[in-house]
Steps between C-alpha positions, in 0.01 A plus 500: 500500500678177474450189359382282795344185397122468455265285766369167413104366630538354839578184528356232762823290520803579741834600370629120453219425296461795301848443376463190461215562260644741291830254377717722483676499825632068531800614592344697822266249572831256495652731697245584763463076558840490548530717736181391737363817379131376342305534848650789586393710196169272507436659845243751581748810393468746370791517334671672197747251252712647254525197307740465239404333201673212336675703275659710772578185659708434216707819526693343810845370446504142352478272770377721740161417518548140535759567763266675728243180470782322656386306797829688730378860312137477681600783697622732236193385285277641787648822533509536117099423437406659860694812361234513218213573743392735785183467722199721360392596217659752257303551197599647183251822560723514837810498289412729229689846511652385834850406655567351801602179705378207645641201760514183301378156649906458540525798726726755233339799324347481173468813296202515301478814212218588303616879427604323120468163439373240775791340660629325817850579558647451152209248391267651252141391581336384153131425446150533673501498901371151551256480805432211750321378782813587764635786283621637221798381206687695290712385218863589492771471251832401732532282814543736788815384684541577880740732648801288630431464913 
């Protein structure tokens, strides 16, 4: 049995909000506005977000992550957060004891493992599923980089 994380009580807020509420995610949320990505993920879904945390946020190179909020690094910035979701929900029951892949938002593969620990590609996925109104969250400990095109 592995050690996919547990569900939280459904929640009545969309993704956006729902991350916004818990505080631990400003660097996402910065993120996600600077990429025109707030009424996307505010939209009627559903959708699955690996989000990292601010502490995996601050496993990226120095520099990095203010680089990408660059005005002429929109582009890569999209790719990078739209990499971090797919369309429909994947729960962490779904997960559990499981291996297999997924399209991203960005259009490459994702491969999601529950056979030991939860994880998305190399990303560990830490905490309690977090559901929303449009879908469902789940906590990671890296920032998921795209595949070079």
């Amino acid at each position: 049995m592995s050690a996919a994380p547990k569900i939280a009580a459904q929640n009545t807020h969309d993704i956006v909000d729902s991350v916004q509420n818990i505080g631990s995610y400003t660097k996402l949320l910065t993120a996600l506005k600077a990429a025109g990505l707030i009424e996307t993920l505010k939209g009627a879904g559903p959708f699955t977000v690996f989000a990292p945390s601010d502490e995996a946020f601050k496993k990226l190179p120095i520099g990095a992550f203010d680089g990408l909020l660059k005005p002429e690094s929109r582009d890569e910035l999209v790719r990078v957060l739209k990499y971090h979701a797919i369309a429909g929900r994947v729960t962490a029951k779904e997960l559990d004891c499981k291996k297999f892949n997924r399209k991203s938002l960005e259009g490459a593969e994702l491969l999601l493992d529950g056979t030991r620990d939860a994880r998305v590609n190399n990303a560990k996925v830490t905490g309690a599923q977090i559901e929303a109104s449009n879908g469902v969250i789940h906590t990671i400990d890296s920032v998921l980089m795209p595949p070079k095109a």
